[in-house]
C-alpha positions as CSV (number, residue, x, y, z in Angstrom):
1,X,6.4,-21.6,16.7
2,X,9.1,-24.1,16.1
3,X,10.6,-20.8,13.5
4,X,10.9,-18.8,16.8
5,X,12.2,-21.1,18.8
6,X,13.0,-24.9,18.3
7,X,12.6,-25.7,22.4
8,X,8.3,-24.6,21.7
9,X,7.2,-27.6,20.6
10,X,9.1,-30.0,23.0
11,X,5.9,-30.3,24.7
12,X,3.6,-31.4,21.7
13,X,2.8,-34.9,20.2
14,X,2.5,-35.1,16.5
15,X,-0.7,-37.0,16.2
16,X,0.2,-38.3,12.6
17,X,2.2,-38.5,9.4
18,X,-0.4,-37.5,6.4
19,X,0.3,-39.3,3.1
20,X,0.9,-35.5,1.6
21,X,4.9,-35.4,0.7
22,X,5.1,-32.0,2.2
23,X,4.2,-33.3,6.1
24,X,6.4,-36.1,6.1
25,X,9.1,-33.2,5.2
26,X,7.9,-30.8,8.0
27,X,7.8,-33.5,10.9
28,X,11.2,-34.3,9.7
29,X,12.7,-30.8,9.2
30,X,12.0,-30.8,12.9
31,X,13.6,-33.7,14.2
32,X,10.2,-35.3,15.4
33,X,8.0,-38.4,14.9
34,X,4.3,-39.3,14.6
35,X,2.6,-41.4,16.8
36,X,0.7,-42.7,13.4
37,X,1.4,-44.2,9.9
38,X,-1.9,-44.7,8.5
39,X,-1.4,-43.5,5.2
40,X,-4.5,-40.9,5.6
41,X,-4.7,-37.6,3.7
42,X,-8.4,-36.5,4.7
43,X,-7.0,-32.9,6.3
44,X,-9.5,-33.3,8.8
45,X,-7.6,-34.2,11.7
46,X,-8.5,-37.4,11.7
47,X,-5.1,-38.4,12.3
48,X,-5.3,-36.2,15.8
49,X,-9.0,-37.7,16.8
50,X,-7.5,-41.2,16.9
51,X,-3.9,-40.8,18.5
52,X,-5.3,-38.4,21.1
53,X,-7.8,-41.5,22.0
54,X,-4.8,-43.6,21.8
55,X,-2.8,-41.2,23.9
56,X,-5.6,-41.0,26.1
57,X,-6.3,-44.7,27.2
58,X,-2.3,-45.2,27.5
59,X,-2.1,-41.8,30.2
60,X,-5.4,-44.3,31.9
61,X,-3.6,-47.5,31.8
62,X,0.0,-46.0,33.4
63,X,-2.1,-44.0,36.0
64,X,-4.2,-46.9,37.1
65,X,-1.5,-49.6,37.3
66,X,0.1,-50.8,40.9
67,X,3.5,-50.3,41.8
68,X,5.5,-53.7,41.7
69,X,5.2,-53.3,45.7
70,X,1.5,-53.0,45.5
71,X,1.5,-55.6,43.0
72,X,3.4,-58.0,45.4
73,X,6.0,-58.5,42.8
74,X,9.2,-59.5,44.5
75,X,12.6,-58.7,43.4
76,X,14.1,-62.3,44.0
77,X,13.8,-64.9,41.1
């Protein structure tokens, strides 16, 4: 995709960075960075089943949180 047109993966998140010199030269060849280091080279997508748990509890965590007006946090110190 990113051949055809460089805007089609400005949606995506690059899960992680495998310890295979090849994908650490892809991911930068595009101008975009992993969510993960972790050093793995399984090629099972490992690195994908953890950040999109990570990714997951994060989208949670900013939906469930209160506004600084529902929170009662005033703007005075």
């Amino acid at each position: 995709l990113y051949v055809v047109d460089k805007r089609s993966i400005e949606h995506c998140l690059f899960a992680h960075v495998s310890a295979e010199p090849a994908h650490a030269r892809a991911l930068a060849a595009m101008g975009v960075r992993p969510l993960l280091d972790l050093g793995m080279r399984l090629g099972e997508g490992t690195g994908a089943a953890l950040a999109a748990g990570i990714v997951k509890a994060a989208a949670r965590l900013h939906s469930g949180m209160a506004t600084f007006a529902e929170a009662g946090v005033s703007d005075k110190e």
